[in-house]
Phi, psi and omega in degrees: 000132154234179179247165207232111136306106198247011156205111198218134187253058166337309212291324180263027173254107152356119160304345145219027151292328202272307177332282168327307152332318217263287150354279171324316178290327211271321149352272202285351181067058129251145184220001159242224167171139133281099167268105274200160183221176223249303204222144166325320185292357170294326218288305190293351174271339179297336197285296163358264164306343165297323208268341225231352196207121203298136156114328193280154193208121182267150172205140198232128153210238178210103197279131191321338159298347203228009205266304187280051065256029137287170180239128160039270173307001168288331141337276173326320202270337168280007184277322188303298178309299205283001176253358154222029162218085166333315210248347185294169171265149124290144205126132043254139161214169177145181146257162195235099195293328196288004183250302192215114170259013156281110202249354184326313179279337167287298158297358163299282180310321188280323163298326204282297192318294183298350184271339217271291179324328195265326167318315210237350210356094181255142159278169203243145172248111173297146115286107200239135107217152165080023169207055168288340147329300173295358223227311168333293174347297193274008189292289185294338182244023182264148182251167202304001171273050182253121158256162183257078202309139159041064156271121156251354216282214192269174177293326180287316192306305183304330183301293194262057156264315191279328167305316184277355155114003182242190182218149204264128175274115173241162199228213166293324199276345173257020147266016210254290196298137191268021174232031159298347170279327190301272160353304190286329194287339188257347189256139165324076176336319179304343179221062184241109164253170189268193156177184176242295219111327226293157338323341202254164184080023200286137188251123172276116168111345185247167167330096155008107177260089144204168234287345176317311175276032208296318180301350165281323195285340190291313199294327191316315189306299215276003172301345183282345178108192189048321202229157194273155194304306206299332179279303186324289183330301183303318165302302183308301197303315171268013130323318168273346174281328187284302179323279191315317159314296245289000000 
């Protein structure tokens, strides 16, 4: 049994920090990495790291923070990529109301990237906040391989995220939260992935975020009762085998 980094941003690691980073996880039986890349100039260093480094799984789109200076046509060109690399993802997209809330252009982009995934049939990585009603929309033509990256939001929002059949990516920051026992006893455990984040999402006063500390977020789970890290560690591992099934 291992574990899976299901958002982890390698690409933005000093090349042998990332080595030393990777190395570390491995310790600990994380042996995979979802790498999600932000903006085009990302894509080929994410193509890169697939070819170059075992265990990595790439995913490319344009995140809604990168939306308002990319152009269209950027689009064609990840369309291009993803017909010659099979195994990439899409992603991270989605909308972001608290960066821009004229969001008109996020959802352009966001709609093509999901047409790009069902085409292609990729999973898709979200980036949501401050827009669950918009992101609702996109519920029916979105595919079941979907996570919802560094979900904090409310407990009814996460119910019916996982009710339509996709999964919630939780990190440090929504163990953070001072109502996550409350959240895990109400949320499906069954469509739950781990992730970092990392570089980013550094928690003050809390654990190192990296993926070697994948294994907190575990105590974090079984924090909810009943069930021992070890029944959890088995849940979370076969989540990732069903996601990768779906």
């Amino acid at each position: 049994m291992y574990f899976t980094d299901s958002h982890i941003h390698l690409q933005d690691y000093a090349a042998t920090e990332v080595k030393n980073v990777v190395a570390e996880a491995h310790k600990a039986n994380v042996r995979e990495f979802v790498v999600p890349s932000s903006a085009p100039n990302d894509w080929q260093k994410i193509v890169a790291l697939t070819k170059n480094m075992p265990g990595v799984i790439g995913a490319i789109g344009v995140h809604p923070w990168c939306v308002e200076k990319s152009e269209p046509s950027a689009l064609d060109l990840m369309e291009k990529i993803l017909k010659k690399n099979h195994k990439l993802w899409v992603g991270e997209c989605g909308i972001d109301r608290i960066k821009n809330p004229d969001t008109e252009k996020q959802h352009e982009f966001f709609l093509r990237q999901i047409e790009l995934a069902d085409k292609y049939n990729r999973a898709v990585i979200i980036h949501a906040v401050k827009a669950d009603e918009e992101i609702a929309r996109y519920f029916e033509i979105l595919p079941k391989r979907t996570i919802f990256h560094s979900f904090t939001g409310s407990i009814e929002w996460g119910k019916k995220i996982q009710s339509a059949g996709f999964y919630l990516g939780l990190n440090f920051s929504f163990f953070k939260k001072e109502n996550y026992v409350e959240m895990l006893q109400q949320l499906d455990l069954n469509r739950i992935l781990l992730e970092t984040d990392a570089p980013y999402q550094q928690t003050k006063g809390y654990v190192s975020n990296v993926p070697k500390n994948l294994p907190v977020l575990i105590s974090g789970m079984a924090a909810v009762g009943k069930l021992s890290e070890i029944e959890v560690s088995a849940i979370v591992a076969q989540n990732w085998k069903n996601f990768n099934q779906t």
